[in-house]
BAMIBA-821192 format. One record per residue: residue in three letters; x, y negated, z of N, C-alpha, C in turn. Coordinates in steps of 0.2 Angstrom, whole numbers, plus 2048, in hexadecimal, padded with zeros to 3 digits. Example, Ala and Ser with C-alpha at 12.3 -4.5 7.8 and 13.67 -1.06 7.14 Angstrom:
! BAMIBA-821192
Ala84281C82783E816827842810827
Ser84080B823844805824840800827
//
This chain:
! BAMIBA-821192
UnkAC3BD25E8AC6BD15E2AC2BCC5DE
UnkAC7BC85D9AC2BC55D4ABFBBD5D9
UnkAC1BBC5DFAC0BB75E2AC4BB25E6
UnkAC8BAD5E4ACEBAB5E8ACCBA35EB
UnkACCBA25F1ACDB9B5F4AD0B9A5F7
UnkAD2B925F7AD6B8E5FDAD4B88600
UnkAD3B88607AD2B8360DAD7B8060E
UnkAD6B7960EADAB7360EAD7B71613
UnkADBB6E618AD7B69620AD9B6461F
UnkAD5B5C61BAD8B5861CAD7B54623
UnkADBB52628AD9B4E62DADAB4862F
UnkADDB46629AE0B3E629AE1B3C622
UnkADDB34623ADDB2E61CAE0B30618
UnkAE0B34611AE3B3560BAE5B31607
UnkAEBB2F606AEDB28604AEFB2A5FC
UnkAEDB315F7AF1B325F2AEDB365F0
UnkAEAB395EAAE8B3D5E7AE9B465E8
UnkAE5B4A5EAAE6B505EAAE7B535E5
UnkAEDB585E4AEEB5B5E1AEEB655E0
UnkAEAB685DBAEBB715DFAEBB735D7
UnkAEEB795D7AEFB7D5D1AE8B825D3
UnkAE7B865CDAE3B8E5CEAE6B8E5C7
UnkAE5B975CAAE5B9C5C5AE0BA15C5
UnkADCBA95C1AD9BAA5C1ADCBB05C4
UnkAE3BB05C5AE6BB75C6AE7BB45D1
UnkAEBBB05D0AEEBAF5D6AEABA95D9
UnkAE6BA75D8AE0BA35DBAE3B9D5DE
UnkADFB975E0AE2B915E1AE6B915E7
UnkAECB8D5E4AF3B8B5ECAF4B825EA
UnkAF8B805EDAFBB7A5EDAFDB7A5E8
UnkAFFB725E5B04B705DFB09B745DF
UnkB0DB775D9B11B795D9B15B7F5DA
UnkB0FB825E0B11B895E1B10B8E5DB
UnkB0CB8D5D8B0CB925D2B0FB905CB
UnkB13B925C7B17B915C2B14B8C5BE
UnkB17B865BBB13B825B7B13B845B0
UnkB0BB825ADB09B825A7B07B885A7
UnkB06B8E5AEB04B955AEAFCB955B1
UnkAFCB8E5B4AF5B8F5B9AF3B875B7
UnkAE9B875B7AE6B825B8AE8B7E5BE
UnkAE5B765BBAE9B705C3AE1B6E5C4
UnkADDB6B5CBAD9B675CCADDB5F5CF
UnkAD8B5E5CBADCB555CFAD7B525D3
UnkAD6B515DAAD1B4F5DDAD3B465DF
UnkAD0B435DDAD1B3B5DEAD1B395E4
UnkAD4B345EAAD4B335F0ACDB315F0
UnkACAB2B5E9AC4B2B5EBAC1B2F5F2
UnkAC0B365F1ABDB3A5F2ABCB3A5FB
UnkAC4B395FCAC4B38604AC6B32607
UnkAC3B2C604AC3B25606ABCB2460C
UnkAB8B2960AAB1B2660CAB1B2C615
UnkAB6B30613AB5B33618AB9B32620
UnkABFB2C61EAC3B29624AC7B2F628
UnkAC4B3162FACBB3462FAC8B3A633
UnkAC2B3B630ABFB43630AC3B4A62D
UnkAC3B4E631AC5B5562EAC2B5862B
UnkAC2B5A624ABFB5D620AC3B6461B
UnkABEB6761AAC2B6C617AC0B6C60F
UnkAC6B6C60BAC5B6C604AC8B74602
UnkAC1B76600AC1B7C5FDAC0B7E5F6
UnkAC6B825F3AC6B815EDAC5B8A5EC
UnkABFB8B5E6ABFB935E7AC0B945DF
UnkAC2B9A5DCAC5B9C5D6AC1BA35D6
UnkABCBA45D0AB6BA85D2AB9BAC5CB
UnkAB7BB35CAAB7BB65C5AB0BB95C4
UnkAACBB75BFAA3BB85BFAA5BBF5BC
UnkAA7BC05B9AAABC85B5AA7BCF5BB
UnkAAABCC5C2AAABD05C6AA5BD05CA
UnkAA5BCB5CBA9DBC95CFA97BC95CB
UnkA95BC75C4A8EBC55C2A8BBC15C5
UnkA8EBBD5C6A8CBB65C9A8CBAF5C2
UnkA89BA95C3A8BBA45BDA88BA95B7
UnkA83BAC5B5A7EBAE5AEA7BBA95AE
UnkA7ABA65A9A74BA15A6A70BA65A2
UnkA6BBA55A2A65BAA59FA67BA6597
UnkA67BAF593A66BAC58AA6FBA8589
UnkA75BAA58EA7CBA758CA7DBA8587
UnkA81BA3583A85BA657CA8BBA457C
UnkA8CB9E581A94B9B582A97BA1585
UnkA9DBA3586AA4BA6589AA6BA158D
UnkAA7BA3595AABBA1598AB3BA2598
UnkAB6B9C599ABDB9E596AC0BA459C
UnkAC3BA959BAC5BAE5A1AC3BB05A3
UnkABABAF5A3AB5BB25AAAB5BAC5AF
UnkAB9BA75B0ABCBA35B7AB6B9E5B8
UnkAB5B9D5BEAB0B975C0AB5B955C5
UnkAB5B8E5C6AB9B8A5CBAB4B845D0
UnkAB5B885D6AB1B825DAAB4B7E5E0
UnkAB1B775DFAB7B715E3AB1B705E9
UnkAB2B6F5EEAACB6E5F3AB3B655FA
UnkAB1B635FBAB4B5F600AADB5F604
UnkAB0B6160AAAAB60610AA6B64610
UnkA9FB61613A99B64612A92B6060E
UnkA95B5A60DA93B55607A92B57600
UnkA8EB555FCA8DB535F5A90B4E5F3
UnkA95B4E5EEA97B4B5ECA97B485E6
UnkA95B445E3A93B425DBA95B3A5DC
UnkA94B3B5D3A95B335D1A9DB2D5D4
UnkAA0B335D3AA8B315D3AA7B2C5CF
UnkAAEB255CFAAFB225CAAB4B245C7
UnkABAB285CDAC2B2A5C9ABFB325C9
UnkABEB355C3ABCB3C5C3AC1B415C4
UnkABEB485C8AC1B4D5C9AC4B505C2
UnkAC9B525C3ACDB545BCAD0B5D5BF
UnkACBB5F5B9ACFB675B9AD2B695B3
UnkAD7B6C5B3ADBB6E5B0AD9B755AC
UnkAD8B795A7AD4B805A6ADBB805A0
UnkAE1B855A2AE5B8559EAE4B8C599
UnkAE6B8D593AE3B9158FAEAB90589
UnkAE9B97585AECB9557FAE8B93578
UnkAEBB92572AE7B8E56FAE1B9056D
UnkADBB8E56DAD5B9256AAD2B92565
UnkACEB97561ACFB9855AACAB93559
UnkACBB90552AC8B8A551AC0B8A550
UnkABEB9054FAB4B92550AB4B8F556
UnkAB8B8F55CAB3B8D564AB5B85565
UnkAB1B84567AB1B7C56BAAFB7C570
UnkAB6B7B576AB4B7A57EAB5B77580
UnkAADB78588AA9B73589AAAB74590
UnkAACB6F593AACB7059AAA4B6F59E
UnkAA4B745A3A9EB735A5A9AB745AD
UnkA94B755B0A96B765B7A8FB795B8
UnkA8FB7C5BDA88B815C0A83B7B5C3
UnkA7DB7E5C1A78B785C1A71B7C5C3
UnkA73B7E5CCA6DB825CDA66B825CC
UnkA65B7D5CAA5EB7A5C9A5AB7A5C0
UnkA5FB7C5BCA5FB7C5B6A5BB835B4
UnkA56B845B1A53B8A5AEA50B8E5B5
UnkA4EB945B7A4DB985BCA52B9A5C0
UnkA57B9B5BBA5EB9D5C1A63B995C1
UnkA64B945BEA68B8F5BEA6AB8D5B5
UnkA70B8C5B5A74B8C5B1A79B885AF
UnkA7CB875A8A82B815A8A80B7C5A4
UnkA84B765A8A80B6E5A4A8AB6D5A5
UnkA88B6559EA8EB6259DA8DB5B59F
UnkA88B5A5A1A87B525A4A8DB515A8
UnkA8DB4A5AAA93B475ADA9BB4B5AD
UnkA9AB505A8AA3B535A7AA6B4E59F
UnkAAAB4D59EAB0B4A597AB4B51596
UnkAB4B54592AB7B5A58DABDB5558B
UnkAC2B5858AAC7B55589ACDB5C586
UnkACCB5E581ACEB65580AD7B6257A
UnkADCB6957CAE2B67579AE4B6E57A
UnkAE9B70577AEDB75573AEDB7B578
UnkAF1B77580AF3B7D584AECB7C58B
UnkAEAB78588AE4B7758FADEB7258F
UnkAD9B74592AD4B6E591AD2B6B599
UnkAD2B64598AD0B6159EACBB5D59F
UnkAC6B625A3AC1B5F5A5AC0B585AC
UnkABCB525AAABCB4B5AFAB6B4C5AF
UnkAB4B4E5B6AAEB4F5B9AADB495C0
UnkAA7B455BFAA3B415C3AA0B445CA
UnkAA2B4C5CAAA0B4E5D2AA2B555D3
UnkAA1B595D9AA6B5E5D9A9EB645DA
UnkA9FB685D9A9CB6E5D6AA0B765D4
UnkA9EB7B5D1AA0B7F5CDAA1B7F5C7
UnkAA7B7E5C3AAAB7D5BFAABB825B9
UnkAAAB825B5AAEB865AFAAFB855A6
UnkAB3B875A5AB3B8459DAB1B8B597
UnkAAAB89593AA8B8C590AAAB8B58A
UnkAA9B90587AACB9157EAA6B9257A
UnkAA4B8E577A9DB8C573AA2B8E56B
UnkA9DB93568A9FB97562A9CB9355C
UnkA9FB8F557A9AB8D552A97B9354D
UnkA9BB9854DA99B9B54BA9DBA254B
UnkA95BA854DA97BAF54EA97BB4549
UnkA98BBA54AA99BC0543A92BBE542
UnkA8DBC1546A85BC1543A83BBA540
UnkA85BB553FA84BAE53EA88BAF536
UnkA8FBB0538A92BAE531A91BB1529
UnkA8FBBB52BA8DBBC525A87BB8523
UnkA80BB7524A7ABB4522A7CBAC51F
UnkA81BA9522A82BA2522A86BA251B
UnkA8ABA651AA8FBA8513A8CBA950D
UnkA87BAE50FA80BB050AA7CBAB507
UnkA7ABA450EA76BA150DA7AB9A506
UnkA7FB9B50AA83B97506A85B974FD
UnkA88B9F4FDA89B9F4F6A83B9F4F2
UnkA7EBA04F4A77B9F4F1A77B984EF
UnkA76B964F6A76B8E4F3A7AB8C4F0
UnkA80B8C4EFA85B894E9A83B8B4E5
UnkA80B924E1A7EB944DCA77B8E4DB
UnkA75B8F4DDA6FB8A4DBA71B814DA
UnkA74B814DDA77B794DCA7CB784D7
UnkA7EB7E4D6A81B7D4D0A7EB7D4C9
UnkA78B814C7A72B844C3A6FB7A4C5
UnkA6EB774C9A6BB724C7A6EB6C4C8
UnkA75B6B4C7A7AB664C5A7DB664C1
UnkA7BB6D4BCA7DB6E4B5A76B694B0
UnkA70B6D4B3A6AB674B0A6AB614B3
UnkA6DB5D4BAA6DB584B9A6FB534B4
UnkA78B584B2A7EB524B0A79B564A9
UnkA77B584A4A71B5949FA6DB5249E
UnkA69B524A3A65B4D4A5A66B484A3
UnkA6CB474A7A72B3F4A7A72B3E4A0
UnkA75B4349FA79B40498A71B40491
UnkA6BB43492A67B41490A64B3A48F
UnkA65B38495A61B33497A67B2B495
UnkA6EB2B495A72B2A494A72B2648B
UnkA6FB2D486A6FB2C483A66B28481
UnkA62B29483A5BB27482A5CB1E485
UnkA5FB1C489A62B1548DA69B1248A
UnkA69B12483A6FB11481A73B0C481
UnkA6CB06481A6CAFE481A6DAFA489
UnkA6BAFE48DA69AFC493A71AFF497
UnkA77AFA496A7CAFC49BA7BAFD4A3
UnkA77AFB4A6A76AFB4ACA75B024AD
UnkA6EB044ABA6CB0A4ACA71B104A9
UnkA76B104A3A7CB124A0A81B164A7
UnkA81B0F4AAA86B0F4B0A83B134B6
UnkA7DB104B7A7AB154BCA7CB1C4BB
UnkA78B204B5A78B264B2A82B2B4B5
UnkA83B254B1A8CB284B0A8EB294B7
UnkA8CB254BDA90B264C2A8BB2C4C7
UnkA85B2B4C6A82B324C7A84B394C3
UnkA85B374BFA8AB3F4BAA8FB424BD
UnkA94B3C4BEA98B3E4C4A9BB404C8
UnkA95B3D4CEA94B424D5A8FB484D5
UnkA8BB4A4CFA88B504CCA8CB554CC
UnkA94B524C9A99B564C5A9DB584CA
UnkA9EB534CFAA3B544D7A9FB5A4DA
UnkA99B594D9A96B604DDA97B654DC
UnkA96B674D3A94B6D4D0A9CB6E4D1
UnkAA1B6C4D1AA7B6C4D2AA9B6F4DA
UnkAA5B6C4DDAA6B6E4E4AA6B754E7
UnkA9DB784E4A9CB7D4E3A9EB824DF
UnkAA0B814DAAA6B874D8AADB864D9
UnkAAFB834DEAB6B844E1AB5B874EA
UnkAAEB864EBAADB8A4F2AA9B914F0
UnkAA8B924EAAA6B994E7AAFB9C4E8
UnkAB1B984E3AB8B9D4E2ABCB9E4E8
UnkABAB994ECABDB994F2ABCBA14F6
UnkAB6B9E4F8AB2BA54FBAB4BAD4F6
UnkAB2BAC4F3AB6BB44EDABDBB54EF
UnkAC1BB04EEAC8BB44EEACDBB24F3
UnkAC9BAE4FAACEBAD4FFAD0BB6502
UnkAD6BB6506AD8BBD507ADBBC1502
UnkAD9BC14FDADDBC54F9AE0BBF4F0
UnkAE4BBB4F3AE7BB84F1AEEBB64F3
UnkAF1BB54EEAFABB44F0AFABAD4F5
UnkAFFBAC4FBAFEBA44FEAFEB9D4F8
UnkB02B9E4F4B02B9A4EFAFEB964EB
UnkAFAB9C4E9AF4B9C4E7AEDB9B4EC
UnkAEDB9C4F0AE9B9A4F7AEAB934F9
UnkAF2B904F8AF3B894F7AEDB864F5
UnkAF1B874ECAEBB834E6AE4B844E8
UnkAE0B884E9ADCB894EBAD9B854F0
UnkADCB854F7ADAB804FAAD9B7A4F9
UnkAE0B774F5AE0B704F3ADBB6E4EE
UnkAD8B734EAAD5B724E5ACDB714E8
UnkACCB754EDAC5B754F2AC5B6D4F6
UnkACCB6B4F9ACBB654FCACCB604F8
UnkACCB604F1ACDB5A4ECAC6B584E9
UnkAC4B5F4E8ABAB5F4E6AB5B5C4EC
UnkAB9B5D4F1AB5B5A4F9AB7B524F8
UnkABBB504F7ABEB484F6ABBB484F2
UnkAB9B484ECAB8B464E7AB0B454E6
UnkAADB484EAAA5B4B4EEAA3B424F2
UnkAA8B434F8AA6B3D4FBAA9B374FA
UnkAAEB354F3AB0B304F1AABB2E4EB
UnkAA6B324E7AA3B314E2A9BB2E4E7
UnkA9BB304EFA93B2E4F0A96B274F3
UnkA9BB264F5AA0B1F4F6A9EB194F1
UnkA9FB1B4EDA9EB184E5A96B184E4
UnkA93B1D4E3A8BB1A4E3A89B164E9
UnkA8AB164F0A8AB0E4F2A8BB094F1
UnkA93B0A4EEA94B034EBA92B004E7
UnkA8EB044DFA8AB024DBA84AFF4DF
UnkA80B024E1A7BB014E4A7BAFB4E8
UnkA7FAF94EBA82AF34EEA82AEE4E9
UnkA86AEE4E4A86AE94DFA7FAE84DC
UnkA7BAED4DAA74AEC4D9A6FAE94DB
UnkA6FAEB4E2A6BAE84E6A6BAE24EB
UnkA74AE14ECA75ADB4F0A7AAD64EC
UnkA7DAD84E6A82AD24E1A7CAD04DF
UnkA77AD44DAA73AD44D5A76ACE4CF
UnkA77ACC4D0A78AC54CAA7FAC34C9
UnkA84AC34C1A88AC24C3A8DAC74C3
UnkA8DACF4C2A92AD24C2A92AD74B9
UnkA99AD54B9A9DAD84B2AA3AD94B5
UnkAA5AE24B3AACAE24B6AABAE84AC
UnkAB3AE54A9AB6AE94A3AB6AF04A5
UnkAB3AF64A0AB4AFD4A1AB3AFE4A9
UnkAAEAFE4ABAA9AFE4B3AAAB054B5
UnkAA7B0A4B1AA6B124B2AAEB144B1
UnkAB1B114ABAB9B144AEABBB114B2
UnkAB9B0D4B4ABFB0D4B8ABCB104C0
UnkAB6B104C3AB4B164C5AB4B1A4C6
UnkAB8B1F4C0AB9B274BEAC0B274C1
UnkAC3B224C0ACAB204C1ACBB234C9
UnkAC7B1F4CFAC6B1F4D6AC4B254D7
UnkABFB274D5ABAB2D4D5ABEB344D6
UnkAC3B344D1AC5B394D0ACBB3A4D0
UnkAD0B334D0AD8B324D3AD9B314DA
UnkAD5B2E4DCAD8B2D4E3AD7B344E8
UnkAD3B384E7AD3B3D4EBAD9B414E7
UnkADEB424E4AE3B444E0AE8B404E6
UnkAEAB3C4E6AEDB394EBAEDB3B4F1
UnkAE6B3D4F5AE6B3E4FCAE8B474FB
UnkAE6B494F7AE8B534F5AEEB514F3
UnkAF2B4E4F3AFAB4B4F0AFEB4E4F7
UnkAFCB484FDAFFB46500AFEB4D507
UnkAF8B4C505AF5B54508AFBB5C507
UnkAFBB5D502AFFB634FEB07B624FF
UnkB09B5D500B0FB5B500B12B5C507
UnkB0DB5B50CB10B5F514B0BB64514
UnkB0CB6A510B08B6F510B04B72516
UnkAFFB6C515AF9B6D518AF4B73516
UnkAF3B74510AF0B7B50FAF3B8150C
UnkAEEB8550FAEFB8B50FAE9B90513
UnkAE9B97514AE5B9A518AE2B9951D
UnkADAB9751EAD7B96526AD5B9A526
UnkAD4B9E52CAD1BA452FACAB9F533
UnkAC5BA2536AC1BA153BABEBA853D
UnkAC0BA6545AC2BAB548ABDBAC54F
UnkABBBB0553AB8BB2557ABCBAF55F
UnkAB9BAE563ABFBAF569AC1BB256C
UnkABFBBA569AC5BC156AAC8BC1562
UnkAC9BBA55FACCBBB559ACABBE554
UnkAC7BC0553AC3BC6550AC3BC0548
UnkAC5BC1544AC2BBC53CABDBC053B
UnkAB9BB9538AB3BB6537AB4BB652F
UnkAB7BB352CAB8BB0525AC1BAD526
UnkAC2BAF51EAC7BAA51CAC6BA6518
UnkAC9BA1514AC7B9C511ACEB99510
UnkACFB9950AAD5B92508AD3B8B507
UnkAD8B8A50DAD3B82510ADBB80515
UnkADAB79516ADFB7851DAE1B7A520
UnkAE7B7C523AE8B80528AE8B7D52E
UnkAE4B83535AE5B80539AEBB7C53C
UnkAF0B7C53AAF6B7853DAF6B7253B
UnkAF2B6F534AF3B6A531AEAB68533
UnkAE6B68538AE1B68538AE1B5F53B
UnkAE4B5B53AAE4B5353DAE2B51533
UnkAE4B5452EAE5B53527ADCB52527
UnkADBB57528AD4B5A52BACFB5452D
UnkAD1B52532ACDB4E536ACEB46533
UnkAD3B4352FAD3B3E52BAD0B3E526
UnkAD4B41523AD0B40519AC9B44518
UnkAC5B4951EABEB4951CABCB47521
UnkABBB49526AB8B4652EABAB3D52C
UnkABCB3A52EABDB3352DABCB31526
UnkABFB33522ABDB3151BAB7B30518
UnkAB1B3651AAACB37519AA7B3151F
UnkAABB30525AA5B2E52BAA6B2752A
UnkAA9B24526AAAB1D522AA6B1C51C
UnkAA6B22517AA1B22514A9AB22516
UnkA97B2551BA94B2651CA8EB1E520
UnkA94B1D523A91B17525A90B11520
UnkA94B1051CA93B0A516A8CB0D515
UnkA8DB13512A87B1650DA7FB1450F
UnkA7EB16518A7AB1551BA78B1051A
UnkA7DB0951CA7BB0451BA78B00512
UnkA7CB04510A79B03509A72B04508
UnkA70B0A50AA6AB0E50CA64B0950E
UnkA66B05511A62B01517A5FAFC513
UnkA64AF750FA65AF350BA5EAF3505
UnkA63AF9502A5EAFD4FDA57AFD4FF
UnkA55B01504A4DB02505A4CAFB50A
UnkA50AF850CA4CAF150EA48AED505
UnkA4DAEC502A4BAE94FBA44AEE4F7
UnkA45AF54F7A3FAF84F5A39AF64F7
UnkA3AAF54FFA33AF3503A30AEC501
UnkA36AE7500A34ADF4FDA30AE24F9
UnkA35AE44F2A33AE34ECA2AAE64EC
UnkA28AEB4EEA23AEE4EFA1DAE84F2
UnkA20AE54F6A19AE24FAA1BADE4F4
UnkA1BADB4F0A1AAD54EDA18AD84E4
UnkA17ADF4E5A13AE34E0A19AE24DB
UnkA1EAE24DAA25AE44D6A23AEA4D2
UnkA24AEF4D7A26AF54D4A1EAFA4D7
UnkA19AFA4D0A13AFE4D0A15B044D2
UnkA1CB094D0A1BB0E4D0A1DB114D7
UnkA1FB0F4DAA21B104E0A1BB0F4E7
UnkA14B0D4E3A11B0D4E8A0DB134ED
UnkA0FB194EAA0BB204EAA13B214F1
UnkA0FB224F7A14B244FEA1AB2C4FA
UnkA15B304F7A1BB344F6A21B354F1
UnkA20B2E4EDA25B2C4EAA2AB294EB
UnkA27B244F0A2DB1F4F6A2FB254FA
UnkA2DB294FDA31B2F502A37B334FB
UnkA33B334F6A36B364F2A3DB334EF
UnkA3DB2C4EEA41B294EDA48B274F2
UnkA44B274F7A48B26500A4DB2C4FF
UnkA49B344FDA4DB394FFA53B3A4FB
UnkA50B374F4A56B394EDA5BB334EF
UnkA5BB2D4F1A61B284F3A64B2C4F9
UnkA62B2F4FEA65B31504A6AB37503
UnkA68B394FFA6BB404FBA72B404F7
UnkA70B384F5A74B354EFA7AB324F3
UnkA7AB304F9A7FB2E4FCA80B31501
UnkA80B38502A85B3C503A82B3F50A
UnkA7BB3C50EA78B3C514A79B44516
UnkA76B48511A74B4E517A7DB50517
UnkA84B4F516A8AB50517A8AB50521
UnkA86B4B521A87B48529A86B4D52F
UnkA82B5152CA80B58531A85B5A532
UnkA89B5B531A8FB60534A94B5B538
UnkA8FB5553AA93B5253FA90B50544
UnkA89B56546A87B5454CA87B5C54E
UnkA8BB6054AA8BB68549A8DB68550
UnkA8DB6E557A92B6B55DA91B71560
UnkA95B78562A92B7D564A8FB82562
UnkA8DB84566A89B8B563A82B87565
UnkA7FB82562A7AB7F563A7CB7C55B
UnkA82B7E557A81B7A54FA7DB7F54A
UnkA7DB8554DA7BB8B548A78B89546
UnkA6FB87548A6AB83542A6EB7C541
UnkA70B79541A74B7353DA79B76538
UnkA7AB7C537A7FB7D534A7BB8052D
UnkA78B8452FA70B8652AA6EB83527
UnkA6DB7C52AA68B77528A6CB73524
UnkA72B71527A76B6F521A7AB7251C
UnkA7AB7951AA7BB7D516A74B7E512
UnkA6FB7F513A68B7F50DA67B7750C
UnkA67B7150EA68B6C50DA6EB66506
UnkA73B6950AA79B6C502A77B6D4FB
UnkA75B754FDA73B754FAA6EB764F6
UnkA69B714F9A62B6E4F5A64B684F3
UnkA6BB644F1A6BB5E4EFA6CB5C4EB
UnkA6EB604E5A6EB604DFA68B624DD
UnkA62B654DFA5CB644DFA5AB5D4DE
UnkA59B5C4E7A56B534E6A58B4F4E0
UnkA60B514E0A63B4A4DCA5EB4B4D4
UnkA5EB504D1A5AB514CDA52B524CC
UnkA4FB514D1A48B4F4D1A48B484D3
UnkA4CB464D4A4CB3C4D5A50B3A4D0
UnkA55B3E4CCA54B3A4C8A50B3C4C1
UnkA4DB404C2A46B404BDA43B3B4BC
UnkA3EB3C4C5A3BB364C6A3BB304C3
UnkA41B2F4C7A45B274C6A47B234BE
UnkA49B284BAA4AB274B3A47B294AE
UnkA41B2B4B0A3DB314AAA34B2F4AB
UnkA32B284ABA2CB254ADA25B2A4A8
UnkA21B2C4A8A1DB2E4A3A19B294A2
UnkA1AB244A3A17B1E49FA1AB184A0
UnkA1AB1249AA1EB0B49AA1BB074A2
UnkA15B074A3A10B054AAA12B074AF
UnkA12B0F4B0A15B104B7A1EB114B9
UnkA1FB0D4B5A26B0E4B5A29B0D4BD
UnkA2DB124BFA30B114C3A38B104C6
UnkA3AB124C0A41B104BFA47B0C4C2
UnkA4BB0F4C5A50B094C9A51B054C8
UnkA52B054C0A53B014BBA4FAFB4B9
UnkA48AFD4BAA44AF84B9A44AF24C0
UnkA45AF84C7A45AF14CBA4AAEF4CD
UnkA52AF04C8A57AED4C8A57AE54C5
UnkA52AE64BFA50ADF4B9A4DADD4BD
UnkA46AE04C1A42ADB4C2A46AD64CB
UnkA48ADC4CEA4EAD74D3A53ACF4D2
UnkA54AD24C9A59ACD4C7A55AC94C5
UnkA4EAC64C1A4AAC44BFA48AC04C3
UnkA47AC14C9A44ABD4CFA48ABB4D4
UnkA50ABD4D4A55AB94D7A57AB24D2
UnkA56AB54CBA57AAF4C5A52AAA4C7
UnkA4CAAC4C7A49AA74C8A49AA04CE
UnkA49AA64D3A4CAA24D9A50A9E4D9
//
């Protein structure tokens, strides 16, 4: 029980791709004997029996249930196996790797809850003391009703379900969070204070005016952030759907409005340090505020109109929720994948390069004794981390999150979060609040003195 195979004799040139169903119930047979869309396909490339000419070989395909055996434990597992099921493809008595047309296994499934990300993968007895599972040479290829595995050699086969996140993970992660927005809120109230101080002390100095006001802003998208994933978290679940609607739309509008405003400090920054010379645009900051805070009103426009939000549940892989949250729903989850995953990963790259730009020019200006005040290493580290922060960098964690290997990335980018209204506010101390006219080290000043020296050039 729990063990089903099938022998195949090929004894002549295979002119055509082999093709076999499994199942975990009825074990593998030929194409088409078992019901379609009710059982796994393997697709074996003739590759495979090109090289063997017109030798008889047996392809034997076996359909393992580890559940009953206790066979396939990896020491310290946390991925699920989908079924219990392992599948193993053997032709001959040869090793077979380094396919160019890869073996394709079919692992059919119903939908799965959006916590797991599955990983095709295969037994690697050489891995650890007792073996265990690698994804090298497999392509994951995961879809609604089934995921398909293109594997480069034949082996034992199975498809794991990697959890971003478990019960024991999610409460502390919740905790760690609403804490953090409380503090990041507490110090983006003193930033945009700060701003608007300094705002007023700079009153002659448009440039730095400008600076301040567009830092206010993305200060403000945050603290805004922050309390609409507060309120979010309080009153997802026992709210009316309608109300759970606004709610979400209002949570994915402070999120646009988060990475359009670090969009926008780039592109100032850009103009500072690579226009330098030569730029006056009428009402600057309005019309900034305009983009900042209207265009993402358009993308929550077109969003809410094909009632993309509503209730997310995140779920266990016995279903079991985890949290709810008014947020996207999973049937609109491509909405998802555009306006912040792509929206953000185009910010993200400008931004970088912005970044690049920027501390290439710090570094000139410094060797040529520019800017005194930046010569102390933990200022320059200090100044590296409040620009990296200001354009949106630590947002990027959550796109190298991947399995149940994100839970410290997910940590890290949760206390990271929210430490960023921190940084922004001890760099912008730094950076605009000099304790002497000598040591000044102000943006500002090595805005003048860049433009001073391209003038003269």
């Amino acid at each position: 029980a729990g063990l089903k195979t099938l022998l195949l004799n090929v004894s002549r040139p295979v002119t055509r791709d082999v093709l076999i169903t499994f199942s975990p119930t009825a074990g593998p047979s030929r194409l088409n004997a078992t019901k379609k869309g009710k059982a796994g396909k393997i697709h074996l490339p003739r590759e495979i029996f090109q090289s063997l000419r017109s030798q008889t070989v047996p392809v034997v395909v076996t359909v393992l249930n580890i559940q009953q055996f206790g066979m396939f434990k990896e020491a310290n597992q946390t991925a699920q196996v989908l079924d219990n099921t392992v599948v193993g493809v053997t032709v001959g008595e040869s090793s077979i790797s380094g396919l160019k047309d890869p073996v394709q296994l079919t692992f059919t499934h119903r939908e799965l809850p959006q916590s797991v990300t599955p990983q095709c993968a295969f037994w690697d007895p050489s891995k650890g003391q007792a073996g265990g599972w690698r994804s090298t040479g497999c392509v994951t290829q995961p879809g609604d009703k089934g995921t398909v595995c293109s594997c480069d050699h034949l082996t034992f086969f199975t498809l794991l379900l990697n959890q971003a996140l478990d019960g024991s993970t999610a409460k502390p992660l919740m905790a760690v969070a609403t804490v953090g927005c409380g503090v990041a809120m507490a110090f983006s109230i003193f930033t945009m204070a700060f701003c608007i101080f300094m705002r007023c002390r700079f009153r002659f100095e448009e440039t730095v005016r400008i600076n301040l006001g567009l830092h206010m802003n993305l200060v403000g998208s945050l603290l805004l952030l922050n309390l609409a994933f507060l309120l979010n978290s309080g009153l997802s679940g026992r709210t009316h759907p309608s109300t759970c609607k606004v709610l979400g739309g209002l949570t994915h509008y402070c999120l646009l409005c988060c990475f359009t405003w670090t969009a926008l400090e780039g592109c100032q920054l850009y103009l500072l340090f690579v226009k330098v010379l030569g730029i006056y645009i009428p009402h600057y900051l309005g019309k900034l505020c305009l983009v900042g805070w209207g265009f993402p009103v358009l993308v929550v426009g077109v969003a809410g109109g094909i009632g993309s939000y509503g209730e997310y549940s995140i779920q266990t892989t016995d279903h079991q929720v985890i949290a709810r949250l008014c947020w996207i729903t999973s049937k609109h989850l491509l909405v998802h994948y555009i306006t912040n995953c792509g929206y953000f990963g185009l910010i993200f790259l400008f931004n970088m390069a912005i970044f690049g730009v920027v501390t290439h020019k710090s570094c000139s200006l410094q060797g040529t004794g520019a800017v005194q005040g930046y010569r102390k290493p933990w200022k320059v580290a200090l100044v590296a981390a409040g620009l990296f922060c200001l354009l949106g960098a630590t947002w990027a964690l959550e796109f190298i999150a991947y399995g149940i290997s994100s839970t410290p990335v997910i940590y890290l980018f949760t206390i990271l979060n929210s430490l960023q209204g921190i940084f922004i506010f001890i760099w912008l101390v730094i950076l605009y609040y000099p304790k002497t006219k000598e040591a000044t080290g102000s943006l500002s000043y090595i805005i003048r003195h860049d433009k001073n020296t391209t003038a003269s050039q």
